[in-house]
BALOBA-1460 file (C-alpha; in Angstrom, 3 decimals):
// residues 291
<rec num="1" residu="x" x="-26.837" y="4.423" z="9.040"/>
<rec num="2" residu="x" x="-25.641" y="3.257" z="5.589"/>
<rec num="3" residu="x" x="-23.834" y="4.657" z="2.821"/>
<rec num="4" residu="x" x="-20.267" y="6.080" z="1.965"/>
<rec num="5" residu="x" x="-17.697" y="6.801" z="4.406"/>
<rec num="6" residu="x" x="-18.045" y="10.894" z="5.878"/>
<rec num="7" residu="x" x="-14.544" y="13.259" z="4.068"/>
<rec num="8" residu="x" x="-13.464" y="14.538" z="7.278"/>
<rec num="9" residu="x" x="-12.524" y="10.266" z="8.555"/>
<rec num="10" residu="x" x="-9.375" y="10.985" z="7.635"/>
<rec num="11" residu="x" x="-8.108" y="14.370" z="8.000"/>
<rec num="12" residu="x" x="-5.833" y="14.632" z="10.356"/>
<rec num="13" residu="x" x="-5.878" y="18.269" z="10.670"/>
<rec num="14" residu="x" x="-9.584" y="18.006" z="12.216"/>
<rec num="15" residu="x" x="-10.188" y="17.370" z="15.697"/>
<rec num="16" residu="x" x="-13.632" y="16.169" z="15.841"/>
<rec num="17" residu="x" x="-16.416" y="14.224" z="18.475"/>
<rec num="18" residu="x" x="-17.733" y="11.267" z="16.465"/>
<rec num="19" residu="x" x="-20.903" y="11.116" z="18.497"/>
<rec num="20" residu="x" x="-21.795" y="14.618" z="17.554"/>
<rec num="21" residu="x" x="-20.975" y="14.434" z="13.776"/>
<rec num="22" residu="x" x="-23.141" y="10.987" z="13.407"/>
<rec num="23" residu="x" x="-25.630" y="11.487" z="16.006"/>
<rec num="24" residu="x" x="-26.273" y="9.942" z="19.078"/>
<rec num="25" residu="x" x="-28.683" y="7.703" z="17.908"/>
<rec num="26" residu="x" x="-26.919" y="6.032" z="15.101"/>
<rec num="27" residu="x" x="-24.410" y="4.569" z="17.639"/>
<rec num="28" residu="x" x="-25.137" y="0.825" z="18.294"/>
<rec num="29" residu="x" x="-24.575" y="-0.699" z="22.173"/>
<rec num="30" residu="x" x="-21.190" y="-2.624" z="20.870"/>
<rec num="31" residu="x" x="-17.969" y="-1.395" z="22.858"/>
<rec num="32" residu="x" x="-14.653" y="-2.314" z="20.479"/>
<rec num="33" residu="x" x="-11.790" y="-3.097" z="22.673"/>
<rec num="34" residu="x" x="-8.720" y="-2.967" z="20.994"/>
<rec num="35" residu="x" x="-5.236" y="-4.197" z="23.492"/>
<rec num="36" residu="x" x="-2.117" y="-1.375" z="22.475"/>
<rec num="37" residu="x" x="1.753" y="-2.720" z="22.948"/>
<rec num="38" residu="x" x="4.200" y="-0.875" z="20.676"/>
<rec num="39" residu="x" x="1.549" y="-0.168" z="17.861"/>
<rec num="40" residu="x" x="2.282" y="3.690" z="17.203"/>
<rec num="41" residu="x" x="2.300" y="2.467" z="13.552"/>
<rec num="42" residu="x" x="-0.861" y="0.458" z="12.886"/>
<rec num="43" residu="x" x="-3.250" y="1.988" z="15.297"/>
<rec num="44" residu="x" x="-4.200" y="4.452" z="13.776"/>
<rec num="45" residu="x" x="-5.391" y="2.590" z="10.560"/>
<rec num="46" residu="x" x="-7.003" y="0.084" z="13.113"/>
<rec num="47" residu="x" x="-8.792" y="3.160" z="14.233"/>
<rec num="48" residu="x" x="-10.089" y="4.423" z="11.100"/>
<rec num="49" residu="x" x="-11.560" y="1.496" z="10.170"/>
<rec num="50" residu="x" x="-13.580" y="1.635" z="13.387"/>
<rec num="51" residu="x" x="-15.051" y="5.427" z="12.693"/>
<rec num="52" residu="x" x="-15.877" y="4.130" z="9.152"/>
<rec num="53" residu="x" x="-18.396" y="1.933" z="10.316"/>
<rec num="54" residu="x" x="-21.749" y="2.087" z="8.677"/>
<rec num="55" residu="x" x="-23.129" y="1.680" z="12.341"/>
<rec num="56" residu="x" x="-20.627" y="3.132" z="14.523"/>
<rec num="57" residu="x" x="-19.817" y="1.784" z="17.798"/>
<rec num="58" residu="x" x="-21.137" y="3.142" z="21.321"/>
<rec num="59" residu="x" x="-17.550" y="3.380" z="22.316"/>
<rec num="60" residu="x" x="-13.523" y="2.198" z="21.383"/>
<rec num="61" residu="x" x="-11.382" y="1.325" z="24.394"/>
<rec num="62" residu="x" x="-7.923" y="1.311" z="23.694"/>
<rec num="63" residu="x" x="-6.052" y="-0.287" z="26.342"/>
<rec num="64" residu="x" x="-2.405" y="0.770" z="26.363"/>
<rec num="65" residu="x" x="-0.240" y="-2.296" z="28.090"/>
<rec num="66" residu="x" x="2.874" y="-0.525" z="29.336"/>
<rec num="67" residu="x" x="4.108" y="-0.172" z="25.567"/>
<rec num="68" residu="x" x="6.888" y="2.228" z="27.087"/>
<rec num="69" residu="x" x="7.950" y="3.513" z="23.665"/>
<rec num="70" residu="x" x="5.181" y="6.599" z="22.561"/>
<rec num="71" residu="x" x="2.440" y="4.868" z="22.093"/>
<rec num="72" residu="x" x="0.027" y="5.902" z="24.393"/>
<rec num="73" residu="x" x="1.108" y="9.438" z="23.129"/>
<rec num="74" residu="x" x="-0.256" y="8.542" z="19.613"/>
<rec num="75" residu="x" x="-3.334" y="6.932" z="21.375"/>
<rec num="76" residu="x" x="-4.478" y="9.967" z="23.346"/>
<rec num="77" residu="x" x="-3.923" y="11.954" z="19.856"/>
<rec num="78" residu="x" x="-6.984" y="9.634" z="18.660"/>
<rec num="79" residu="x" x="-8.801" y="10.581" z="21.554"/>
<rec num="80" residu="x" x="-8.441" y="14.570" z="20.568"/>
<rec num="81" residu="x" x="-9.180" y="13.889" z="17.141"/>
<rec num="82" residu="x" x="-12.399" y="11.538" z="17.746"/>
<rec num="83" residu="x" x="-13.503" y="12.870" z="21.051"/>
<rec num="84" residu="x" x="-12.614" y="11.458" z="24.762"/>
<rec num="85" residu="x" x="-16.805" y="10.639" z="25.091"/>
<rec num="86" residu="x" x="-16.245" y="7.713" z="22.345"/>
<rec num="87" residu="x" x="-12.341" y="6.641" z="22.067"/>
<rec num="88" residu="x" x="-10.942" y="6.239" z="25.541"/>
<rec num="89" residu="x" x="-7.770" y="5.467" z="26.875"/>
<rec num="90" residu="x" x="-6.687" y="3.145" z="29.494"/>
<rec num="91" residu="x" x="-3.254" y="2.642" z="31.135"/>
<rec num="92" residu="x" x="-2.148" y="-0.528" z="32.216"/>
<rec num="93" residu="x" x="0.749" y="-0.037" z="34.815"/>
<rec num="94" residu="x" x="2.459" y="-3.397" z="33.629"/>
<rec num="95" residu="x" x="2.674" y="-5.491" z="30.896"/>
<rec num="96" residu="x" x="0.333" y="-8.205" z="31.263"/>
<rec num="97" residu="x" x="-0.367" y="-9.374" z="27.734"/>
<rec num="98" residu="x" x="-3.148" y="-8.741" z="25.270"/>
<rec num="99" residu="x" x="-6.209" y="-11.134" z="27.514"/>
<rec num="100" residu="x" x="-5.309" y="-8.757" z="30.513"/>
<rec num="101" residu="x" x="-5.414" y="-5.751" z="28.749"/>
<rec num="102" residu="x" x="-8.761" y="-6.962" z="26.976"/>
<rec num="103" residu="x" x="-10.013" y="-8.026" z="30.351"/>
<rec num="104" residu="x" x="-9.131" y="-4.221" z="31.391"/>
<rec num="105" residu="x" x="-10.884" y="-2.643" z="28.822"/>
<rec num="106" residu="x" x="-13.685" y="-5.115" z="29.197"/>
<rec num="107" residu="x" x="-14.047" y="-4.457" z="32.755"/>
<rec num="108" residu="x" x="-15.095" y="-0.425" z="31.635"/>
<rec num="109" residu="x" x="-17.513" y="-1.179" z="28.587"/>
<rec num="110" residu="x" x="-21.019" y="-0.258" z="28.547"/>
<rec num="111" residu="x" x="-21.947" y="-1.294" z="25.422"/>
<rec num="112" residu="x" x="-24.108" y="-4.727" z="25.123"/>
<rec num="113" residu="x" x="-21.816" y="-6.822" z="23.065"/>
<rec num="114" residu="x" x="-17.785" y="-6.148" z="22.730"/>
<rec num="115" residu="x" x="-16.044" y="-6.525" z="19.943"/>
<rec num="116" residu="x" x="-12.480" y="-7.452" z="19.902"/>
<rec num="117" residu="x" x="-9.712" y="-5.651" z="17.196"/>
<rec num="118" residu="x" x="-5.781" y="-6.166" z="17.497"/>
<rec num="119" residu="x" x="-4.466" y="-3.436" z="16.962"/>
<rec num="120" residu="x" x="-2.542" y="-4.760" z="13.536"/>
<rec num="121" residu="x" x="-6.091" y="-5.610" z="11.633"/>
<rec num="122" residu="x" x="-8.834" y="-3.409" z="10.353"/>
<rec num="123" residu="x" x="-12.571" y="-3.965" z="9.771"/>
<rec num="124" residu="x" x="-14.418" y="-3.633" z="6.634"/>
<rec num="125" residu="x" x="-17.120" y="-0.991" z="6.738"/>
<rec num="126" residu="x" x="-20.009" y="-3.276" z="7.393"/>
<rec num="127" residu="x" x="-19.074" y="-5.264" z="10.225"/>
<rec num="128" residu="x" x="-20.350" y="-4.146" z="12.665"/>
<rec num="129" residu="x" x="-23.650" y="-3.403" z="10.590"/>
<rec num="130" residu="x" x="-23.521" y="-7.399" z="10.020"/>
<rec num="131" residu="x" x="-22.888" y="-8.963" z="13.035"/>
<rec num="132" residu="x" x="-24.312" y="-6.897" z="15.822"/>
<rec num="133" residu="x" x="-27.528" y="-6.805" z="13.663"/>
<rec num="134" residu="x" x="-27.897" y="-10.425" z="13.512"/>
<rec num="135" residu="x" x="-26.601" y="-10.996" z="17.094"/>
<rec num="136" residu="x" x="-29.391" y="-8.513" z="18.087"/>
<rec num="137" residu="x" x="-31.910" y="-10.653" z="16.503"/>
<rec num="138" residu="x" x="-30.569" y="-13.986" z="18.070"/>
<rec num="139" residu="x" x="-30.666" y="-13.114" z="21.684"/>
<rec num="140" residu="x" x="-29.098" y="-17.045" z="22.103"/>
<rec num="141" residu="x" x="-26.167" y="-16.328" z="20.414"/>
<rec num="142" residu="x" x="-23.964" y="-15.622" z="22.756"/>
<rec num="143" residu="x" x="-20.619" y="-14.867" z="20.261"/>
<rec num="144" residu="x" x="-20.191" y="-14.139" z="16.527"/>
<rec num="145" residu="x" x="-17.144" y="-14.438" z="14.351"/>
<rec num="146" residu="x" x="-16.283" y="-14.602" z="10.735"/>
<rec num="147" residu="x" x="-13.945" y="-15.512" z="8.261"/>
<rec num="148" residu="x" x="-10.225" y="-13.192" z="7.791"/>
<rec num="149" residu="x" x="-8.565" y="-12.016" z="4.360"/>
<rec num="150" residu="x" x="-4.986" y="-10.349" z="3.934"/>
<rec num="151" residu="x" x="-5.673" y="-6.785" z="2.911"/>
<rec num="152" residu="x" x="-3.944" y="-6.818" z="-1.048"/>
<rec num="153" residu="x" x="-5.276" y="-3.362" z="-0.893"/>
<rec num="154" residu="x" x="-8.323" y="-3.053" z="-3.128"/>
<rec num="155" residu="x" x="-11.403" y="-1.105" z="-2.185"/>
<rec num="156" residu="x" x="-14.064" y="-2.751" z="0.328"/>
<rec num="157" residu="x" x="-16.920" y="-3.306" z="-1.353"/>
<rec num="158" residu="x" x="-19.930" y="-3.275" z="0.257"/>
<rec num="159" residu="x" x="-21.254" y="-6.406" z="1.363"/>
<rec num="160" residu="x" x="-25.425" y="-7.440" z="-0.030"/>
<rec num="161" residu="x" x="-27.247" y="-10.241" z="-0.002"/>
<rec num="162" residu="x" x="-25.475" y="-11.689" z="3.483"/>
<rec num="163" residu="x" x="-25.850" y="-15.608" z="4.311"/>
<rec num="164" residu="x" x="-27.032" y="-16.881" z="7.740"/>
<rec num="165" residu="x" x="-24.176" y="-17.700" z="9.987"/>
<rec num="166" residu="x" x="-24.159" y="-21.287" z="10.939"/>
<rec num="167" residu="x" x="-23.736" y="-22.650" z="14.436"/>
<rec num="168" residu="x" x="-19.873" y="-23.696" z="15.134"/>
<rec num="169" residu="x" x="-20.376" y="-26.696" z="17.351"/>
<rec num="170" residu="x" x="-18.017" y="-27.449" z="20.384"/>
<rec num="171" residu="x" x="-16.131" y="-30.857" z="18.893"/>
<rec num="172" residu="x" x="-15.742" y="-28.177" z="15.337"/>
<rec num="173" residu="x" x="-14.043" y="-25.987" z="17.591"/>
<rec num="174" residu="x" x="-11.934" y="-28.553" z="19.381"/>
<rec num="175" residu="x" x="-10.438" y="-29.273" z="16.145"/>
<rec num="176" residu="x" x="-9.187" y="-25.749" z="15.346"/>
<rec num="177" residu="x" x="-9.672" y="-22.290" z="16.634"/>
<rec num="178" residu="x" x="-12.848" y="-21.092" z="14.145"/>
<rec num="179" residu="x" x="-12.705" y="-17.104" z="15.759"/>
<rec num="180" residu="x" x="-9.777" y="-15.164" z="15.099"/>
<rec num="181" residu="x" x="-9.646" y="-12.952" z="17.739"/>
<rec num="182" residu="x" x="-10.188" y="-9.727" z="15.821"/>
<rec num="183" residu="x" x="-13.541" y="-11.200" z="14.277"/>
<rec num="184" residu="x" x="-15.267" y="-11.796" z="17.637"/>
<rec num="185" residu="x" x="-17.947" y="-9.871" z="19.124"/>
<rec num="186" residu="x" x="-19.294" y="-11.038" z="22.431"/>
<rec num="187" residu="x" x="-22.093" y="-10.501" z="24.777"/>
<rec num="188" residu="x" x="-20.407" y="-8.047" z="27.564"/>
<rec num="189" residu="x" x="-22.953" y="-9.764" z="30.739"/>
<rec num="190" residu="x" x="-21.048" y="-13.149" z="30.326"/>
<rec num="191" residu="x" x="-19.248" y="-14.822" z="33.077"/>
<rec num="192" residu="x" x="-16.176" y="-15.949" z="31.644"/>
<rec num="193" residu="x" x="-12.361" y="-13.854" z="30.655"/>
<rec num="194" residu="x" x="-9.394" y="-13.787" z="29.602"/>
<rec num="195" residu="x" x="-6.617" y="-16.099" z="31.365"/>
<rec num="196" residu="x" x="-4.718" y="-12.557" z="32.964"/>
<rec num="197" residu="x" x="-1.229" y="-13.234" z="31.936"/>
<rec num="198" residu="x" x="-1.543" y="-15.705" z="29.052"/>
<rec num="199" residu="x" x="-0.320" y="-14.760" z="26.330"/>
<rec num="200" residu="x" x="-0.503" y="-17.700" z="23.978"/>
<rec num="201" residu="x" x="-3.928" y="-19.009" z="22.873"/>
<rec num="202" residu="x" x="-5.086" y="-16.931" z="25.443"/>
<rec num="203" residu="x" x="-8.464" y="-16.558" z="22.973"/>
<rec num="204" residu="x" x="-8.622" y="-20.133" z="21.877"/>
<rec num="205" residu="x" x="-9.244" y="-20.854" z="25.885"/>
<rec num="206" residu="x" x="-11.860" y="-18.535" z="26.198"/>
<rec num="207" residu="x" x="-14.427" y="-19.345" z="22.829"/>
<rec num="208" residu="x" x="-13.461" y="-22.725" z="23.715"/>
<rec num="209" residu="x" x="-15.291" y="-21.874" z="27.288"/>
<rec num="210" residu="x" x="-17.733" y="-19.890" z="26.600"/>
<rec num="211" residu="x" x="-18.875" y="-22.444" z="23.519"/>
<rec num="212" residu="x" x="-19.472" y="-25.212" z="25.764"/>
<rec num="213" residu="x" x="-20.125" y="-23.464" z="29.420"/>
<rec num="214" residu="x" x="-22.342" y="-20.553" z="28.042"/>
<rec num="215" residu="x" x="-24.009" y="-20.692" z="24.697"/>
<rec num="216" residu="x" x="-24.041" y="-20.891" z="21.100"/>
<rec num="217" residu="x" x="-21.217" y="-19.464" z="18.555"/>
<rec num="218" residu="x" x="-22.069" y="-18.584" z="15.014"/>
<rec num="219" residu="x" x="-19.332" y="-17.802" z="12.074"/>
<rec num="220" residu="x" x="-20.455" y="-15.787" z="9.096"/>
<rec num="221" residu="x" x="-18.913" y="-17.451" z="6.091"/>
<rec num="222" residu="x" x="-18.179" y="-13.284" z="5.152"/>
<rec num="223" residu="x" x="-14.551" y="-11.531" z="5.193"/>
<rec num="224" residu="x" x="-14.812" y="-8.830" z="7.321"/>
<rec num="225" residu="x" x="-11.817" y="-8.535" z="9.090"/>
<rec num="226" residu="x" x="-8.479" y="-7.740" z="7.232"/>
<rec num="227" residu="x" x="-4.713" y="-8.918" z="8.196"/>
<rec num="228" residu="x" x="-1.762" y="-7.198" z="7.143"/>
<rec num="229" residu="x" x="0.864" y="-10.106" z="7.912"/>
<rec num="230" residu="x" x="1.215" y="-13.738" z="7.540"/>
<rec num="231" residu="x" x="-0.147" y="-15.884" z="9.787"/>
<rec num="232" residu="x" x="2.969" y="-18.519" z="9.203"/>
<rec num="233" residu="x" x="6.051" y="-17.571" z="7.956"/>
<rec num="234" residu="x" x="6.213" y="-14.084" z="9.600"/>
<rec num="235" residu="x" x="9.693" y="-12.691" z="10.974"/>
<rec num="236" residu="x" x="10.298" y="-14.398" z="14.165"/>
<rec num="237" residu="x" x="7.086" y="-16.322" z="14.432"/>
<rec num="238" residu="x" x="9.228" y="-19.867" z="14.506"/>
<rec num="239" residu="x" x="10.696" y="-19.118" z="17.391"/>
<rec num="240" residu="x" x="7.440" y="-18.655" z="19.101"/>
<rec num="241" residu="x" x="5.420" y="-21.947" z="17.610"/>
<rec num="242" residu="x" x="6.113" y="-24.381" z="20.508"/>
<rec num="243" residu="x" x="4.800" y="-21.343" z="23.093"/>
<rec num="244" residu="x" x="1.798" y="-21.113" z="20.904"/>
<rec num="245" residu="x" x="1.688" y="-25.285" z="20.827"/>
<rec num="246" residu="x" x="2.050" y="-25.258" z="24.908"/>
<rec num="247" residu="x" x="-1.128" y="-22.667" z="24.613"/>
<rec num="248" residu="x" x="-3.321" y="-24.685" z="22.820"/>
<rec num="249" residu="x" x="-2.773" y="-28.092" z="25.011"/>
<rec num="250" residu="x" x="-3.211" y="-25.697" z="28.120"/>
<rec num="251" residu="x" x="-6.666" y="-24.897" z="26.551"/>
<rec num="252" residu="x" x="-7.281" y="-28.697" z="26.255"/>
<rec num="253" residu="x" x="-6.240" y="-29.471" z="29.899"/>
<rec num="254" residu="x" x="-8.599" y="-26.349" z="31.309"/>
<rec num="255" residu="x" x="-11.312" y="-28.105" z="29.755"/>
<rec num="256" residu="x" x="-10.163" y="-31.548" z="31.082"/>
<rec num="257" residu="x" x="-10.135" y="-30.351" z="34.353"/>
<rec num="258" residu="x" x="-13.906" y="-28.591" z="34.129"/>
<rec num="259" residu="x" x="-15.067" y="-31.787" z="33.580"/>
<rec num="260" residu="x" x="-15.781" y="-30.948" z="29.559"/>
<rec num="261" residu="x" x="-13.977" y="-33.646" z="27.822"/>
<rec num="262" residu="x" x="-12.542" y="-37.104" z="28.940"/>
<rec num="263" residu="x" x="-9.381" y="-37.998" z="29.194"/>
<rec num="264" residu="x" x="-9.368" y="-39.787" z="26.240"/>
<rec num="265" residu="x" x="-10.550" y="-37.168" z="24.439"/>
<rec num="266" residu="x" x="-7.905" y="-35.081" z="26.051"/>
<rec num="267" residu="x" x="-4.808" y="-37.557" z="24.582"/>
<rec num="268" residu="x" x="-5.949" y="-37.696" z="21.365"/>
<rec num="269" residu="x" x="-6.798" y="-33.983" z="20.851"/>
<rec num="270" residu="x" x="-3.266" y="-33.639" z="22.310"/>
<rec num="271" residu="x" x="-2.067" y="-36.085" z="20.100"/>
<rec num="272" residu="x" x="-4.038" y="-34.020" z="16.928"/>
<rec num="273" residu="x" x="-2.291" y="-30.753" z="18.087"/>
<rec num="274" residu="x" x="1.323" y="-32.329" z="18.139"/>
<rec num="275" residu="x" x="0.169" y="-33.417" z="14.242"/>
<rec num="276" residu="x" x="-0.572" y="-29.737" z="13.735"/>
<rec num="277" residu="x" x="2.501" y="-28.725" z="15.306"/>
<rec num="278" residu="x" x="5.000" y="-30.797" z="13.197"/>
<rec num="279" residu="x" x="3.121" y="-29.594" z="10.122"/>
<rec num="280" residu="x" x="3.751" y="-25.769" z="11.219"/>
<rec num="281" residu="x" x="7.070" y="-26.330" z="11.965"/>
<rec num="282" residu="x" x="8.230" y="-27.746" z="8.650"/>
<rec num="283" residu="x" x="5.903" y="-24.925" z="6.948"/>
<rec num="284" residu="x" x="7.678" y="-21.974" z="8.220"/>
<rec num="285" residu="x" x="10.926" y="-23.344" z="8.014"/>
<rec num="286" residu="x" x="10.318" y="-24.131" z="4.172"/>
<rec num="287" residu="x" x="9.117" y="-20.280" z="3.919"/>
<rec num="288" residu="x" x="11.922" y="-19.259" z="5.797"/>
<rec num="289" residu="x" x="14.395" y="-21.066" z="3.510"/>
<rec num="290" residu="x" x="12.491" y="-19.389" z="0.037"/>
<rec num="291" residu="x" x="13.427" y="-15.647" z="1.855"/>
């Protein structure tokens, strides 16, 4: 299903079942999984964005983790408006972090593939059109990503004339992190998870796994997935730089000790992320110092 975006998306005023207004049929098998902690303010755009798929989703799983503060109230006023059959709820009874509420929600999917969305990002109307369709026709792809803008809020044009996405290799991917997490969509039948209770590079671990245990990993060169704060420079983020450095080395050693890379490799790559490190560090302090 293709075209503009259905009037009654966003009035709030309508309670409505998704799978009855679209029809069954035009639902794909993709479940989006989306982990909720304290996000009564963004969810709901996350949300829309989801329903204004040109191919919508067999299901969204919102996985509340312990948020304690009203959000699950907002979450299960999605699931009046949309319809309990296609946006479900989950309760987490403690806060485990955003892998173990993804592992939650992924535990419940039925769709084919999942697709992952934080709860601060939103889609652009063709994604999942794009990348399920292509992952479809490449049964040996086993996980798709793409490429992130900041929303500056102009309209989404609709994407035509799509490239090929081309392979990410496993020593690409040891250099940085090529799937932000919000881009990925994932064949559900895999073996490998989330680390339950990481919370740092908690992602990184996993495509890093799954690239060279399971299969192959694609990026589309395509923005489909929008951000609405800075990756570096953001209020409070340079406090949490060195837990998101001890992440990414933790990702390095997991490998290490799976028998994936030497430990040679392992020193220098370790070596490489201290580099990276540094280089953050004096970034967001220089931002900091502009505010």
């Amino acid at each position: 299903m293709s075209g503009s975006v259905p009037d009654f998306i966003n009035k709030d005023s309508v309670e409505l079942d998704v799978s009855l207004m679209y029809g069954a049929h035009s639902a794909v098998s993709v479940s989006v999984v989306i982990p909720c902690f304290r996000c009564s303010a963004s969810i709901v755009r996350a949300v829309e964005s989801i329903a204004s798929q040109t191919l919508l989703p067999l299901e969204v799983i919102l996985v509340d983790d312990c948020s304690r503060d009203g959000t699950v109230n907002v979450l299960f006023e999605l699931q009046a408006r949309y319809g309990a059959s296609w946006l479900k709820v989950y309760e987490l009874p403690d806060n485990g972090g955003p892998g173990t509420a993804r592992n939650a929600g992924w535990k419940i999917a039925q769709g084919e593939y999942i697709a992952f969305l934080d709860s601060d990002d939103s889609w652009h109307p063709q994604k999942i059109e794009l990348q399920y369709s292509w992952m479809a026709q490449h049964p040996d792809a086993v996980l798709t990503g793409h490429c992130v803008v900041m929303n500056d809020g102009r309209e989404k044009n609709f994407v035509g004339g799509v490239a090929p996405p081309l392979r990410v290799w496993r020593r690409e991917l040891l250099i940085s992190n090529r799937f932000p997490t919000s881009t990925v969509m994932v064949r559900r039948d895999i073996g490998q998870r989330f680390v339950d209770g990481q919370r740092y590079c908690e992602d990184y671990q996993l495509w890093l796994h799954i690239c060279f245990f399971v299969g192959e990993c694609y990026r589309f060169d395509q923005a489909l997935t929008y951000n609405y704060k800075a990756v570096y420079g953001a209020a409070g983020l340079s406090g949490r730089l060195w837990s998101m450095e001890k992440g990414e080395l933790a990702s390095y050693r997991s490998l290490y000790r799976a028998g994936a890379i030497s430990a040679l490799e392992l020193f220098f790559l370790g070596c490489f992320s201290f580099a990276k490190f540094f280089r953050r560090v004096l970034r967001v302090h220089f931002l900091e110092n502009l505010q």
